[in-house]
C-alpha positions in Angstrom: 153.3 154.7 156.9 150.8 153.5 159.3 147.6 155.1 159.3 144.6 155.0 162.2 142.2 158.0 160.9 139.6 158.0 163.8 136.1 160.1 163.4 133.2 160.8 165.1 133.3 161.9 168.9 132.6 165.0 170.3 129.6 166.0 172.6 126.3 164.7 173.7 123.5 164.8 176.1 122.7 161.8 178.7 120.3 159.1 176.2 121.6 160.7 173.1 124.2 158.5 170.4 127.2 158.9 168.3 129.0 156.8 165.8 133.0 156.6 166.1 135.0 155.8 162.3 138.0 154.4 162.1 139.7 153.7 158.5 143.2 152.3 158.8 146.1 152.6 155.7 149.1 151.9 154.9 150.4 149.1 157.0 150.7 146.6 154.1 148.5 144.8 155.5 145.2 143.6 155.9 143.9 143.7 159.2 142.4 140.4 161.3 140.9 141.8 165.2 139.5 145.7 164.8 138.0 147.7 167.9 137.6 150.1 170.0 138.8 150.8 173.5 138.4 153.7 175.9 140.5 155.3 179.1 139.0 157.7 181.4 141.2 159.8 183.3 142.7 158.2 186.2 141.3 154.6 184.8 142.7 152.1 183.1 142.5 151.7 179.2 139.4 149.3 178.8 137.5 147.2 175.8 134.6 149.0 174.3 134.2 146.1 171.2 135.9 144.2 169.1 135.0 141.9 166.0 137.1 140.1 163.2 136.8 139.4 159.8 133.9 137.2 159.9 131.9 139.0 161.8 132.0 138.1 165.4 132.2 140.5 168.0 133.0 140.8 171.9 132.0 143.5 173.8 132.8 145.0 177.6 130.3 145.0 179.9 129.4 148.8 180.1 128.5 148.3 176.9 126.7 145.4 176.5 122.8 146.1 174.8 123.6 150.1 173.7 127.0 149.8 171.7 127.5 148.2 168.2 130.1 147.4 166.5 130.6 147.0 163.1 133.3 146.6 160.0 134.6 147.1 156.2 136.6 144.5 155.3 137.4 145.9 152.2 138.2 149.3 153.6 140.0 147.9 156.8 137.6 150.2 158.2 135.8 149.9 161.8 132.3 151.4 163.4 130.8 151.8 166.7 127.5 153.0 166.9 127.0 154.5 170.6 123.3 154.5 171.6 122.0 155.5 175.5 125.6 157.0 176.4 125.5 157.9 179.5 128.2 160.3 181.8 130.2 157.2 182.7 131.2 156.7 178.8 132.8 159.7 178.8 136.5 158.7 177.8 138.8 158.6 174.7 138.3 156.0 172.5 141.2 154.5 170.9 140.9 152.4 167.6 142.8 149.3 167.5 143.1 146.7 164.1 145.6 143.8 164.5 147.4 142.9 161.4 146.7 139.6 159.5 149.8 137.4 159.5 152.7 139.0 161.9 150.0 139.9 164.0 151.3 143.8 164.3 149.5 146.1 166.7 147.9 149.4 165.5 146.5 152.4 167.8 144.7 155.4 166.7 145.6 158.2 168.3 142.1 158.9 170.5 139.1 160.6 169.9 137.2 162.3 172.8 133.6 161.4 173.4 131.7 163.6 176.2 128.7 163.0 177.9 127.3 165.7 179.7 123.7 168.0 180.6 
């Protein structure tokens, strides 16, 4: 069975970082596109990052200059290191890896990341 085991939000001051896991299992597969996205509440579900096997990445706006993304490929595994956050990051970040081959969709089931004095 499918596995998105997400790690790493919680709390944190204006300026200050955090650094979201995500190790996905099970699937069969090996996994092509990896990455984040985040929803605040009464927003829409946006990109945070994504990056693929070789290492190139894409990245949302907001983010641009304080977020980085990184990966495992031998783990299936996906990073974002969160620097500056700021109030307006505040959201749940979802993980997200897309299968090699069938091109299957995995989610993670959230992790909340506050930003807050």
């Amino acid at each position: 069975q499918a596995q998105l085991v997400e790690s790493g939000g919680g709390s944190v001051q204006p300026g200050g970082s955090l650094r979201l896991s995500c190790e996905v299992s099970g699937t069969g597969y090996r996994m092509n596109r990896m990455g984040w996205y985040r929803q605040s509440p009464g927003k829409e579900r946006e990109l945070v990052a994504v990056i693929i096997p070789n290492g190139i990445t894409r990245y949302g706006d907001a983010v641009k200059g304080r977020f980085t993304i990184s990966r495992d490929n031998y783990k299936d595994a996906v990073y974002l290191q969160m620097n500056s956050l700021q109030p307006e990051d505040t959201a749940v970040y979802y993980c997200n890896a897309v299968a090699q081959g069938w091109g299957t969709e995995f989610w993670g089931s959230g992790t909340l990341v506050t930003v807050s004095s």
